[in-house]
KOLVEXZA-622485 format. One line per field, with one value per residue (C-alpha): residue in one letter; residue number from 1; x, y, z. Coordinates in Angstrom, 1 decimal. Example, Ala and Ser with C-alpha at 12.3 -4.5 7.8 and 13.67 -1.06 7.14 Angstrom:
KOLVEXZA-622485
aa <- (A;S);
i <- (1;2);
x <- (12.3;13.7);
y <- (-4.5;-1.1);
z <- (7.8;7.1);
END
This chain:
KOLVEXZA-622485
aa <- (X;X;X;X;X;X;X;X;X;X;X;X;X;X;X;X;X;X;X;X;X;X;X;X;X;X;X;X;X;X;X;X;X;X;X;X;X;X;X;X;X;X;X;X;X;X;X;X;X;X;X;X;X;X;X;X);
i <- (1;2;3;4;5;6;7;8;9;10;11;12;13;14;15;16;17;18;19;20;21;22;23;24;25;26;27;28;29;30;31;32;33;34;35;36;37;38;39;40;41;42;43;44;45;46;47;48;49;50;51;52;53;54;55;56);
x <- (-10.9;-12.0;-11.4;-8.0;-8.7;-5.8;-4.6;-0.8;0.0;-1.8;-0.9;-1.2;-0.1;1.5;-0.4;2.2;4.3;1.8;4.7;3.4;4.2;3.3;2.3;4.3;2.6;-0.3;-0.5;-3.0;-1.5;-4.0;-2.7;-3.3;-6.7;-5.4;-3.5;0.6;1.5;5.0;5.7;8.3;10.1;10.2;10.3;12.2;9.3;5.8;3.1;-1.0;-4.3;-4.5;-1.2;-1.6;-5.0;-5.7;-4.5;-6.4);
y <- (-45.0;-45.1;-42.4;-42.3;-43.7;-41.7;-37.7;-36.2;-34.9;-37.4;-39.3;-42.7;-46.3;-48.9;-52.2;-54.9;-52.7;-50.3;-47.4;-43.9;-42.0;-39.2;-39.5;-37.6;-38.9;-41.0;-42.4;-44.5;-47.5;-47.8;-51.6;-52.9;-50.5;-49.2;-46.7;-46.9;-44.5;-43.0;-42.3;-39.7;-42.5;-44.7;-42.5;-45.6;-47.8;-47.5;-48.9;-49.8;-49.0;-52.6;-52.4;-48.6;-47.8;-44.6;-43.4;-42.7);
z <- (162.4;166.1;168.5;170.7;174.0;175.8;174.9;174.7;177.9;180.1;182.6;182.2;183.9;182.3;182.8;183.5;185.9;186.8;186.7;185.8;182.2;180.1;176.9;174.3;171.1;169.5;166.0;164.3;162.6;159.9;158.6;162.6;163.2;166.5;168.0;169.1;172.1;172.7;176.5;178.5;179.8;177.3;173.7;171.7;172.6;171.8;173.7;172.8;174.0;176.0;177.3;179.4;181.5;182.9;186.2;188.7);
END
């Protein structure tokens, strides 16, 4: 298993929109080897690594 690339609490943007959230929660999805993000805005929808990049 590979480290998290982003923590709970941060700040992130998502890629495609480039709109601001907060992670609430990470979790490893062992069958897909990467890790699902739930976000403030968005907490019925869960988001990967490649598709949020840190804010700057």
């Amino acid at each position: 298993m590979s480290q998290s690339m982003f923590t709970n609490g941060e700040v992130v943007a998502i890629r495609v929109s480039n709109e601001l959230v907060t992670i609430l929660k990470s979790h490893y999805v062992k069958s897909m080897k990467r890790y699902s993000y739930t976000v403030d805005k968005y907490p019925g929808t869960f988001f990967f690594e490649e598709e949020l990049m840190k804010h700057e």
